[in-house]
N, CA, C and O atoms as a DFTB+ gen file, in Angstrom:
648 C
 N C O
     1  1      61.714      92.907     156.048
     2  2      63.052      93.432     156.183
     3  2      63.675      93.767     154.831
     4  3      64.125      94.885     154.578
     5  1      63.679      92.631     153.879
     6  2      64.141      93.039     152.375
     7  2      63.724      94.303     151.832
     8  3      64.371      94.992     151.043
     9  1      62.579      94.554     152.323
    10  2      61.672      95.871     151.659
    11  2      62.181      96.854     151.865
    12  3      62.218      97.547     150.848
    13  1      62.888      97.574     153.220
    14  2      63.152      98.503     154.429
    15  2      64.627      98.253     153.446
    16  3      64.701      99.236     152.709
    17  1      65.836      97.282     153.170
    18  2      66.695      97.316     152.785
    19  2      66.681      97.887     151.508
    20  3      67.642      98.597     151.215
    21  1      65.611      97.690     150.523
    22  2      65.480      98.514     149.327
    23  2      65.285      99.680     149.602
    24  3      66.075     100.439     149.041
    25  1      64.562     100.144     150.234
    26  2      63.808     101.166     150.450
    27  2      64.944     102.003     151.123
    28  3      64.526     103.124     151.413
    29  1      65.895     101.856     151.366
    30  2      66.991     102.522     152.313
    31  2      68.241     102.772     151.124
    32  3      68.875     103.815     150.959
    33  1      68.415     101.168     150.173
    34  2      69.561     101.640     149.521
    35  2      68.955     102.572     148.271
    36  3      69.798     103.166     147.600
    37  1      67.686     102.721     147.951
    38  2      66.851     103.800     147.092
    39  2      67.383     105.422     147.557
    40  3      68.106     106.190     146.923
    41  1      66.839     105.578     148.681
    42  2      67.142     106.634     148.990
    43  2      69.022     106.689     149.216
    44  3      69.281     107.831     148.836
    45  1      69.905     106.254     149.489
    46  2      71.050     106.238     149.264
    47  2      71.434     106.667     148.499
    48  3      72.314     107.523     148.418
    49  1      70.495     105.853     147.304
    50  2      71.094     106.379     145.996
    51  2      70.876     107.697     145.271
    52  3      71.524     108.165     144.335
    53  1      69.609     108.294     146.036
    54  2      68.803     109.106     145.246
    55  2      69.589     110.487     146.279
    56  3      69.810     111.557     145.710
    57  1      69.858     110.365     147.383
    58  2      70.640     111.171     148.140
    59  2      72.216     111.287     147.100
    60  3      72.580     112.236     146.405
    61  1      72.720     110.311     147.269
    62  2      74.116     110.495     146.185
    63  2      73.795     110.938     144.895
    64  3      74.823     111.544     144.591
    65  1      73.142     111.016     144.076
    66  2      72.712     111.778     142.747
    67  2      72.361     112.940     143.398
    68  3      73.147     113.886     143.359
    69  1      71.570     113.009     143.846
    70  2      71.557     114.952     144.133
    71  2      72.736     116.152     144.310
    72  3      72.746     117.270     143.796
    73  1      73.875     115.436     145.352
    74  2      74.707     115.454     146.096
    75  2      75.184     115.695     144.410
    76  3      74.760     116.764     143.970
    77  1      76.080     114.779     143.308
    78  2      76.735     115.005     142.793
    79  2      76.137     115.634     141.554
    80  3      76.845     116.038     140.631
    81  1      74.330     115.734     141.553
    82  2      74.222     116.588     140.371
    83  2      74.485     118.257     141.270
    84  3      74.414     119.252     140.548
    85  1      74.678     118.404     142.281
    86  2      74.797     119.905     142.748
    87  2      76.117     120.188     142.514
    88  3      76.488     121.225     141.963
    89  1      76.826     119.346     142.894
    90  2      78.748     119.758     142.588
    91  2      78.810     120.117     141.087
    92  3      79.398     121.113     140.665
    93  1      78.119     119.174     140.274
    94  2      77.767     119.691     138.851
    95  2      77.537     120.799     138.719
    96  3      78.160     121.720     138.191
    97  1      76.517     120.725     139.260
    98  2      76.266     122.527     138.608
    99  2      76.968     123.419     138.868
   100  3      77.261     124.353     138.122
   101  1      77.465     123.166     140.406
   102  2      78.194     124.380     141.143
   103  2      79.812     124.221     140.267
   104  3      80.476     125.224     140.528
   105  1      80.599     123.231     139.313
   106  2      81.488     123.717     138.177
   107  2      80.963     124.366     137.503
   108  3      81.523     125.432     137.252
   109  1      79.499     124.061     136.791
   110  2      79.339     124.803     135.321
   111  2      79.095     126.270     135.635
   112  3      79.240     127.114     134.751
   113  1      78.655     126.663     137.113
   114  2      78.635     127.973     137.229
   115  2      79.786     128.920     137.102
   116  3      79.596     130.110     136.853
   117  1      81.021     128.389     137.276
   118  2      82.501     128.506     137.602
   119  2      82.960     129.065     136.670
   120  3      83.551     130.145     136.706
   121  1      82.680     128.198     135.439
   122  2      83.122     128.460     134.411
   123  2      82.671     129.667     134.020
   124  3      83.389     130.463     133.415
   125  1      81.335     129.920     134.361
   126  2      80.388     131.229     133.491
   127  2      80.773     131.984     134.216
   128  3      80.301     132.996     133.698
   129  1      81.401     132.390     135.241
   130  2      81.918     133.580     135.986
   131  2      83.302     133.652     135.050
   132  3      83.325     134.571     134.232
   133  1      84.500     132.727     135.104
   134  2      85.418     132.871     134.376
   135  2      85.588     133.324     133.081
   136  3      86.539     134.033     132.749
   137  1      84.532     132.873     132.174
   138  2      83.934     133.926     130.827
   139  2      83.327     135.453     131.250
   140  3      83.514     136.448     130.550
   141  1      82.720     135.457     132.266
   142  2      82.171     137.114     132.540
   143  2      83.415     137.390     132.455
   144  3      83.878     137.844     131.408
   145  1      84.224     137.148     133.618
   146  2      85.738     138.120     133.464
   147  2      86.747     137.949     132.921
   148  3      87.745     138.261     133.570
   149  1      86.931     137.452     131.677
   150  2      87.379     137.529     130.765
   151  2      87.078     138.289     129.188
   152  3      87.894     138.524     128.297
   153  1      85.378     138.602     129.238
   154  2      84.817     139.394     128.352
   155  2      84.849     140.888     129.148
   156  3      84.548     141.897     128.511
   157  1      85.270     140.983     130.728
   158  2      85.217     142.121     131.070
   159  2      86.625     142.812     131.240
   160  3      86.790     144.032     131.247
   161  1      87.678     141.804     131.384
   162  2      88.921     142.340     130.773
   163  2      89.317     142.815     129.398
   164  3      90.169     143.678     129.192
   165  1      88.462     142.026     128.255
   166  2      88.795     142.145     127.109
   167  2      87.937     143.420     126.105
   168  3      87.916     143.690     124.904
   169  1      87.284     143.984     127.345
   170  2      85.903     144.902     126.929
   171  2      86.716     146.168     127.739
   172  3      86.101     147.213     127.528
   173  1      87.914     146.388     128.605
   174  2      88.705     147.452     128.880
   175  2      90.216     147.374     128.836
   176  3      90.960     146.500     129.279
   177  1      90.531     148.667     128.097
   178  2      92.444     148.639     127.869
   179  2      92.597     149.395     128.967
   180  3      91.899     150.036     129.753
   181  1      94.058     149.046     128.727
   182  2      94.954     150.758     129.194
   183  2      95.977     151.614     128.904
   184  3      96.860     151.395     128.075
   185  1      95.868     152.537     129.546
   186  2      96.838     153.512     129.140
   187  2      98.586     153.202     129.736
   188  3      98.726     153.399     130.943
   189  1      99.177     152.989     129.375
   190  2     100.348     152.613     130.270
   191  2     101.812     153.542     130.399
   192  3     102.554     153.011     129.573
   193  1     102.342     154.342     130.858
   194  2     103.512     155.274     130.112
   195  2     104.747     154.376     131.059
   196  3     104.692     154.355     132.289
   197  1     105.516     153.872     130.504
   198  2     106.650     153.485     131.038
   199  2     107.973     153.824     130.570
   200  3     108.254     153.729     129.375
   201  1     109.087     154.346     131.734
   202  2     110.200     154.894     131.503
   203  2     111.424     153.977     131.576
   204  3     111.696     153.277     132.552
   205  1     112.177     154.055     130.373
   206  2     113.729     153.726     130.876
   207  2     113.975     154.096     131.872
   208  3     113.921     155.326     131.885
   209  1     114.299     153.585     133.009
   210  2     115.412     154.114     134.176
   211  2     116.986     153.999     133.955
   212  3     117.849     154.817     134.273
   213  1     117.120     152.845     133.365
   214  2     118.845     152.490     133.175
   215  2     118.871     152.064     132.061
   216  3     117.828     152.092     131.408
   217  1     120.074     151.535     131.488
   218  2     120.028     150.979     129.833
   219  2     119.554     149.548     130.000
   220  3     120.330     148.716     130.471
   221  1     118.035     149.137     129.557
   222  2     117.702     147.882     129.512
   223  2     116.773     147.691     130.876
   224  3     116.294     146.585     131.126
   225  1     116.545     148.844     131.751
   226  2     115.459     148.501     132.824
   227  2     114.443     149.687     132.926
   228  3     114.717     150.841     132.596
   229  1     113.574     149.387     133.282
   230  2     112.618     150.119     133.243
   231  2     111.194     149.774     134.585
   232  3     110.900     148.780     135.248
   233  1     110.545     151.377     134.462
   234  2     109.791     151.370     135.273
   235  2     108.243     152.105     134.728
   236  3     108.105     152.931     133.826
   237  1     107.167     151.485     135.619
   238  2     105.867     152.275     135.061
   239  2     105.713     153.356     135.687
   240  3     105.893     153.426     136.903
   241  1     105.337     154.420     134.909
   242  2     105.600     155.846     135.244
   243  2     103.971     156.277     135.943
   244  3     103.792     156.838     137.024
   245  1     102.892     155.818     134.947
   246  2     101.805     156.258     135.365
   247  2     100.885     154.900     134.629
   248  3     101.420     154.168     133.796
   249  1      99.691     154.743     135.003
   250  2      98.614     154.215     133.883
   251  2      97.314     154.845     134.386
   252  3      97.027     155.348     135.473
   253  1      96.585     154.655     133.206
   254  2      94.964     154.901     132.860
   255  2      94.088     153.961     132.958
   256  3      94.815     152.998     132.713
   257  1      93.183     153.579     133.114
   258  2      92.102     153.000     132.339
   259  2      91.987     153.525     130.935
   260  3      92.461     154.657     130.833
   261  1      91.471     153.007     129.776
   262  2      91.136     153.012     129.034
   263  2      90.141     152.233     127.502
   264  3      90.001     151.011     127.483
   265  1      89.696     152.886     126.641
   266  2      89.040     152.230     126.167
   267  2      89.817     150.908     125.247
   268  3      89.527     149.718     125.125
   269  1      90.818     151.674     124.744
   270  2      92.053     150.377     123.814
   271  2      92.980     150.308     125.043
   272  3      92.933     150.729     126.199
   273  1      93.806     149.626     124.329
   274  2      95.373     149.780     125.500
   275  2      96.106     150.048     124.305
   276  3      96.067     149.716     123.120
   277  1      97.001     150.999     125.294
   278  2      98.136     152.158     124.428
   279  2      98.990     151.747     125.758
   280  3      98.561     151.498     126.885
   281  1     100.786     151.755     125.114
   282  2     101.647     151.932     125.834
   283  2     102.520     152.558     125.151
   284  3     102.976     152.395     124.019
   285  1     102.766     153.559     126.263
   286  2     103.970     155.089     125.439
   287  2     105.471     154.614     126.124
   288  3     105.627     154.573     127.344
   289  1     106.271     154.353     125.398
   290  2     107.435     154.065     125.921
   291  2     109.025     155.142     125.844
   292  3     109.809     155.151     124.895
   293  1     109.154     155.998     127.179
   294  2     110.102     156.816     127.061
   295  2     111.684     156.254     127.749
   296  3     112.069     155.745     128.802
   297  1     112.320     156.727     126.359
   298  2     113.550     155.984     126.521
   299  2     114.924     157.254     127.032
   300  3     115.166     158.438     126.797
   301  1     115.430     156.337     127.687
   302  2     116.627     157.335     128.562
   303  2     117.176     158.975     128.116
   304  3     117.883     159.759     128.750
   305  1     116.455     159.118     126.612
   306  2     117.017     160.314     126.085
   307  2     115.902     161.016     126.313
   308  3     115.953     162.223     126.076
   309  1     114.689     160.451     126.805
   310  2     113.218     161.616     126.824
   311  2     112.515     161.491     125.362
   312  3     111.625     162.319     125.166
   313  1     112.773     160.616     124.357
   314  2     111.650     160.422     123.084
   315  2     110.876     159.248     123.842
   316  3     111.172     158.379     124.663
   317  1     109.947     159.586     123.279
   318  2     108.632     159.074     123.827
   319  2     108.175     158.489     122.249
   320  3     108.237     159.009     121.135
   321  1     107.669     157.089     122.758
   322  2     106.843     156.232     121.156
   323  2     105.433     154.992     121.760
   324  3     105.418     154.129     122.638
   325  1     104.539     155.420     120.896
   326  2     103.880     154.393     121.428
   327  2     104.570     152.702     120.869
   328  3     105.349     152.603     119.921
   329  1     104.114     151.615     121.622
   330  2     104.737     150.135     120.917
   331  2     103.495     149.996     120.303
   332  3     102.546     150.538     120.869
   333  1     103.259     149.281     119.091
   334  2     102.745     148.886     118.893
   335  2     101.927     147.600     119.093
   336  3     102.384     146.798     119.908
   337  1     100.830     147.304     118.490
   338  2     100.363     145.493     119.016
   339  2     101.380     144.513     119.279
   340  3     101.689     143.891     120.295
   341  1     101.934     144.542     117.807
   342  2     103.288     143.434     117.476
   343  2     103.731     143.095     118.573
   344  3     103.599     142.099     119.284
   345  1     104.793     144.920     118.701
   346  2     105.765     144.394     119.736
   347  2     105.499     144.511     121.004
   348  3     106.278     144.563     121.955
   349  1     103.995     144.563     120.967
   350  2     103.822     144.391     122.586
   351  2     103.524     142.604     122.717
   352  3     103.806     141.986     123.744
   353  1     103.106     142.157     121.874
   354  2     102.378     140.382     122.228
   355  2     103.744     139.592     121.796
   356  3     103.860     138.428     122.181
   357  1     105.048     140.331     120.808
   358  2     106.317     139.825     121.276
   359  2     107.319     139.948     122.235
   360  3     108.389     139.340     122.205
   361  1     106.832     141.031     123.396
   362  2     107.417     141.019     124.408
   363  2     106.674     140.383     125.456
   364  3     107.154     140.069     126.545
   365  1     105.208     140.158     125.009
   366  2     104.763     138.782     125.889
   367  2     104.736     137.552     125.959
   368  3     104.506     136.693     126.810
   369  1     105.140     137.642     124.424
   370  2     105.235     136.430     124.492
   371  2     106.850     135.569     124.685
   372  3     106.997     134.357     124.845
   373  1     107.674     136.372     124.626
   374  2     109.012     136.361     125.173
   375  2     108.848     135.911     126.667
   376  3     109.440     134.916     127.085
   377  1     108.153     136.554     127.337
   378  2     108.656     137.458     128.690
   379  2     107.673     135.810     128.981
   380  3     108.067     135.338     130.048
   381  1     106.557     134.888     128.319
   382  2     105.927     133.927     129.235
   383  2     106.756     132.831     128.278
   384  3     106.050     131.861     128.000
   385  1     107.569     132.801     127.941
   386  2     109.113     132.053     127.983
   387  2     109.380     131.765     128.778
   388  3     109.084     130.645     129.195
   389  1     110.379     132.963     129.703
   390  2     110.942     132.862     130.295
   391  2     110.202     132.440     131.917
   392  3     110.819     131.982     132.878
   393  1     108.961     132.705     131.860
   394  2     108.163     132.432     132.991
   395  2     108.130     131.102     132.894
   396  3     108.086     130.638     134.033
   397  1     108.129     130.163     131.981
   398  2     107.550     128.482     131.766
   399  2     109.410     128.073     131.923
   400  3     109.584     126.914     132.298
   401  1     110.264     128.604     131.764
   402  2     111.785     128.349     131.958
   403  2     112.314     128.643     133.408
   404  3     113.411     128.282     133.834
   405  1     111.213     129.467     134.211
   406  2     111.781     129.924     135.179
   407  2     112.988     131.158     135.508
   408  3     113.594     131.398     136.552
   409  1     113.041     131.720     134.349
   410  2     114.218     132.806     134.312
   411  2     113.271     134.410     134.443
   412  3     113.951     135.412     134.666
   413  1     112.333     134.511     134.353
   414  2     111.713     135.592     134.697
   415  2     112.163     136.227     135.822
   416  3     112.397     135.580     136.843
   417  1     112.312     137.388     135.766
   418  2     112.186     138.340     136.812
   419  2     111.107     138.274     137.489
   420  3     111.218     138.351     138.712
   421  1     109.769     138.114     136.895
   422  2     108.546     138.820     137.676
   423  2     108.182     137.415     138.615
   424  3     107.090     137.419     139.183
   425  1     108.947     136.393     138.761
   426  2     108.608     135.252     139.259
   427  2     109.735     134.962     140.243
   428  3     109.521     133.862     140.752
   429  1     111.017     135.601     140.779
   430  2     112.051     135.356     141.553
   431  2     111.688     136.258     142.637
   432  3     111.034     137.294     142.519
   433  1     112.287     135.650     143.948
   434  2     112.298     136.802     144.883
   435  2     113.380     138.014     144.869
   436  3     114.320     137.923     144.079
   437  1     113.292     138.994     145.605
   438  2     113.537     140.325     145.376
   439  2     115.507     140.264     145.295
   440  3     116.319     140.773     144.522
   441  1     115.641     139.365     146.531
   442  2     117.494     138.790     146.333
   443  2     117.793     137.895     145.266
   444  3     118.919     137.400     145.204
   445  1     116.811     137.594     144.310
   446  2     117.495     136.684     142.861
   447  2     118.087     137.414     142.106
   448  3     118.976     136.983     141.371
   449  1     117.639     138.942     142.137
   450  2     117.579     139.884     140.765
   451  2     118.818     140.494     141.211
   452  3     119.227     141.140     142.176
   453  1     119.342     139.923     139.875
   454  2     120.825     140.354     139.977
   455  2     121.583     141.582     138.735
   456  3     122.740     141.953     138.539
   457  1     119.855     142.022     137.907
   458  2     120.476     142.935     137.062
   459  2     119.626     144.192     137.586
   460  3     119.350     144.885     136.606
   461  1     119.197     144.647     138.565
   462  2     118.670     145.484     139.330
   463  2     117.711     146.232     139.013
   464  3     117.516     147.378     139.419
   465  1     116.860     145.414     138.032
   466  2     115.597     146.164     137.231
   467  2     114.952     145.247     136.636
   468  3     115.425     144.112     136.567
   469  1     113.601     145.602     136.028
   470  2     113.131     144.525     135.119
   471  2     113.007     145.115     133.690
   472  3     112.929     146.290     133.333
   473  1     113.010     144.012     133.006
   474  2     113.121     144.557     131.520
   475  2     111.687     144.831     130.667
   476  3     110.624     144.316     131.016
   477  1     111.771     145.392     129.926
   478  2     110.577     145.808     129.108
   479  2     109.509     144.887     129.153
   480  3     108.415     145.205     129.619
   481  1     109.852     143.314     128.514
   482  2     108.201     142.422     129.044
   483  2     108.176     142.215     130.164
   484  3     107.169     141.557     130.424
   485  1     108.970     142.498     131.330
   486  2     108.555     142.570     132.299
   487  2     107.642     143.186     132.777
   488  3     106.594     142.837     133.321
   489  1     108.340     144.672     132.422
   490  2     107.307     145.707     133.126
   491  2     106.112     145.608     132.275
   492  3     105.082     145.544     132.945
   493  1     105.894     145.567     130.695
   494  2     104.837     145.606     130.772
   495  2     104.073     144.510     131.125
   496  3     103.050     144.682     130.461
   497  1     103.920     143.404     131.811
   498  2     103.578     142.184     132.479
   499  2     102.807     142.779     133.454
   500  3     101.587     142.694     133.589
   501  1     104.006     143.698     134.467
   502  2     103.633     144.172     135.557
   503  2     102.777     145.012     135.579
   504  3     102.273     145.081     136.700
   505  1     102.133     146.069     134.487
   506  2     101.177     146.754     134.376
   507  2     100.125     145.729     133.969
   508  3     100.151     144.535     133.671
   509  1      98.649     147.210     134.138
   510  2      97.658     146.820     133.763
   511  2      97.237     146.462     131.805
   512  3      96.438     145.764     131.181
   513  1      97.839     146.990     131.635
   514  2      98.283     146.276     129.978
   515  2      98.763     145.007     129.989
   516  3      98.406     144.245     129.090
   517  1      99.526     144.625     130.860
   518  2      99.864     143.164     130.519
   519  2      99.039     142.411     131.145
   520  3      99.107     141.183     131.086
   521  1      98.139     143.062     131.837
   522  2      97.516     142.060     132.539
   523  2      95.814     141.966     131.305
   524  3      94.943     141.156     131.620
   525  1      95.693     142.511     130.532
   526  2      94.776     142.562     130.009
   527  2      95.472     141.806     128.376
   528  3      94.878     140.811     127.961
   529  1      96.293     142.161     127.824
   530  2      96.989     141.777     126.888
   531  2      98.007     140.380     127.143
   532  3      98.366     139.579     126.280
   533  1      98.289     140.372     128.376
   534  2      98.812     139.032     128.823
   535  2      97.778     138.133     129.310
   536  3      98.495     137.316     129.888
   537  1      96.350     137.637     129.509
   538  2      95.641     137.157     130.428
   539  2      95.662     135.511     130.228
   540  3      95.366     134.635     131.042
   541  1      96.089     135.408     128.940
   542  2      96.687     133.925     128.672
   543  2      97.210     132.930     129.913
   544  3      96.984     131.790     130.318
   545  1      98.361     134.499     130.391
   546  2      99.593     133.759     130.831
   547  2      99.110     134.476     132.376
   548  3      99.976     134.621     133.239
   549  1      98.171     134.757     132.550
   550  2      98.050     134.738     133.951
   551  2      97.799     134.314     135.105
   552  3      98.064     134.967     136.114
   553  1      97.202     133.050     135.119
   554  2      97.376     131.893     135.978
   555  2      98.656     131.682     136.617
   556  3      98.850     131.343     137.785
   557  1      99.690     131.974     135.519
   558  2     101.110     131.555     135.864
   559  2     101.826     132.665     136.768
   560  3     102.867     132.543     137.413
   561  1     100.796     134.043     136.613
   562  2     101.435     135.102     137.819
   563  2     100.663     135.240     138.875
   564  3     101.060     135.218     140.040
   565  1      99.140     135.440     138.381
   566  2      98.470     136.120     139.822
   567  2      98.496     135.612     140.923
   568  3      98.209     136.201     141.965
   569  1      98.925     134.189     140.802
   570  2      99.196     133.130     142.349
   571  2     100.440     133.589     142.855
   572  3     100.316     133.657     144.078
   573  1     101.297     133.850     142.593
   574  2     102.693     134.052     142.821
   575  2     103.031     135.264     143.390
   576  3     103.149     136.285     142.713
   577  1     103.232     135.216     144.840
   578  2     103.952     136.073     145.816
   579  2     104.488     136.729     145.138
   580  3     103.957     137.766     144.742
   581  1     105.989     136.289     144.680
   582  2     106.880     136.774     144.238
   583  2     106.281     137.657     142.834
   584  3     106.869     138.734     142.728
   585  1     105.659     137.513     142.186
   586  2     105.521     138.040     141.296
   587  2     104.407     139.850     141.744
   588  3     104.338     140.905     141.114
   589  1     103.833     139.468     142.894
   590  2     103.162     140.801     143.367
   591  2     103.917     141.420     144.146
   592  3     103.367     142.356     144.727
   593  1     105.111     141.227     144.409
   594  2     106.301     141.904     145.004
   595  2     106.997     142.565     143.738
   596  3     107.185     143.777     143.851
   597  1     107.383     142.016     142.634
   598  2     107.792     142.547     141.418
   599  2     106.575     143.775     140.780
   600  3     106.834     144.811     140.168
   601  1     105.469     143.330     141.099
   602  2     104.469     144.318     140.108
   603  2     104.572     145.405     141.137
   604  3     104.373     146.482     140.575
   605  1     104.813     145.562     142.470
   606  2     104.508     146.577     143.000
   607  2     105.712     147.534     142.884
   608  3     105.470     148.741     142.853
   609  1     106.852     147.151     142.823
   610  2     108.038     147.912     142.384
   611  2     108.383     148.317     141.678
   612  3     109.272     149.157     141.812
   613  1     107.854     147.943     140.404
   614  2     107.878     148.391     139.001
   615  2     107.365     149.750     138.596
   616  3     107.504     150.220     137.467
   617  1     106.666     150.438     139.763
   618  2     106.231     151.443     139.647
   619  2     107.296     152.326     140.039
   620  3     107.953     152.031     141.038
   621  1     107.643     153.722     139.167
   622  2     107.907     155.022     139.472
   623  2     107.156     155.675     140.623
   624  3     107.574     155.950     141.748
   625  1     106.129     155.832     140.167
   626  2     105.138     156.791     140.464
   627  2     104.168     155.580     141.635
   628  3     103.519     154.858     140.878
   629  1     103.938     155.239     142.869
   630  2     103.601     154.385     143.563
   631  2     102.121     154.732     144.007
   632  3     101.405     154.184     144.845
   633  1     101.883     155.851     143.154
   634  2     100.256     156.460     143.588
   635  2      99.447     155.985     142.020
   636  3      98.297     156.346     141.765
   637  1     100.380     155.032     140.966
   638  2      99.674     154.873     140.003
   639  2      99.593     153.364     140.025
   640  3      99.166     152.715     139.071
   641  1     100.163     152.665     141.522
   642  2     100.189     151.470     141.381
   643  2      98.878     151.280     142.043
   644  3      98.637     151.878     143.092
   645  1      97.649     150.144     141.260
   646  2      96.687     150.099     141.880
   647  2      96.037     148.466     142.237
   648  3      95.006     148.343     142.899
C-alpha cells in the first residue's frame, strides 16, 4: 500500500509541474507577441492633418499611413504648420496628465464635456499618431469605452476614421 501511495503522490507531483511549467511558457509567449507589436507600431508613422474648428478645439481632418509620423496643423485662419517632435510628446505628455488626474476629455462620457470639443493633445491622442507616438500611455485608453466614443468623433472627415 505505501508503494501505490508514493507512486500516486509522484505522479501528482509530476502532473502539477507540467501543468505550471505550461502556464509558464504560455506568459513568456505573451510577452513576445507584446514586443512584435510594439516593434510593429514603432516600424510605422502617420500622416495626420488636423483642423481648428473653434478657438482651442479641434478635429482630425484626414490621416495616412506613413513611413515617419507628420502632423500638419491648420489653424482657424487656414495657415497650415507641421508640429514638430517636441511639441507633439509635450502635448502628450500633458494630455497623459490629465488622463492619470482624470480630467481628460478622451476618458469622460460624451455628457461630461462641457467645452464642446477636444483640445489639441486630445485630438492628437485620438489619431493614429498618438496612438503610435503615445503607446506608453495606451493601456490607459484602448480599454476605455469612453475613450473610443471620443476617438470616433474627433473626426471631420468620418471616412478617415479607421
Amino acid at each position: 500500500m505505501k508503494k501505490i501511495k508514493k507512486i500516486i503522490q509522484i505522479g501528482m507531483i509530476g502532473g502539477l509541474a507540467a501543468v505550471a511549467g505550461g502556464a509558464l511558457a504560455g506568459c513568456g509567449s505573451n510577452n513576445d507577441n507584446a514586443d512584435t507589436l510594439n516593434q510593429a507600431a514603432n516600424a510605422q508613422g502617420a500622416f495626420v492633418i488636423i483642423e481648428e474648428t473653434a478657438p482651442g478645439q479641434y478635429k482630425i481632418k484626414d490621416q495616412y499611413p506613413s513611413d515617419e509620423t507628420r502632423v500638419v496643423l491648420k489653424d482657424l485662419n487656414g495657415t497650415e504648420r507641421i508640429l514638430s517632435k517636441e511639441e507633439m510628446d509635450a502635448l502628450i505628455k500633458e494630455e497623459a496628465a490629465k488622463i492619470d488626474n482624470g480630467t481628460s476629455n478622451l476618458t469622460k462620457d460624451n455628457g461630461q464635456i462641457s467645452s464642446g470639443g477636444l483640445s489639441l493633445g486630445e485630438t492628437l491622442l485620438a489619431s493614429a499618431a498618438g496612438a503610435i507616438l503615445g503607446s506608453w500611455i495606451g493601456s490607459k485608453l484602448f480599454n476605455n469605452q469612453n475613450f473610443a466614443n471620443q476617438q470616433r468623433g474627433a473626426f471631420s472627415n468620418q471616412s478617415a476614421y479607421q
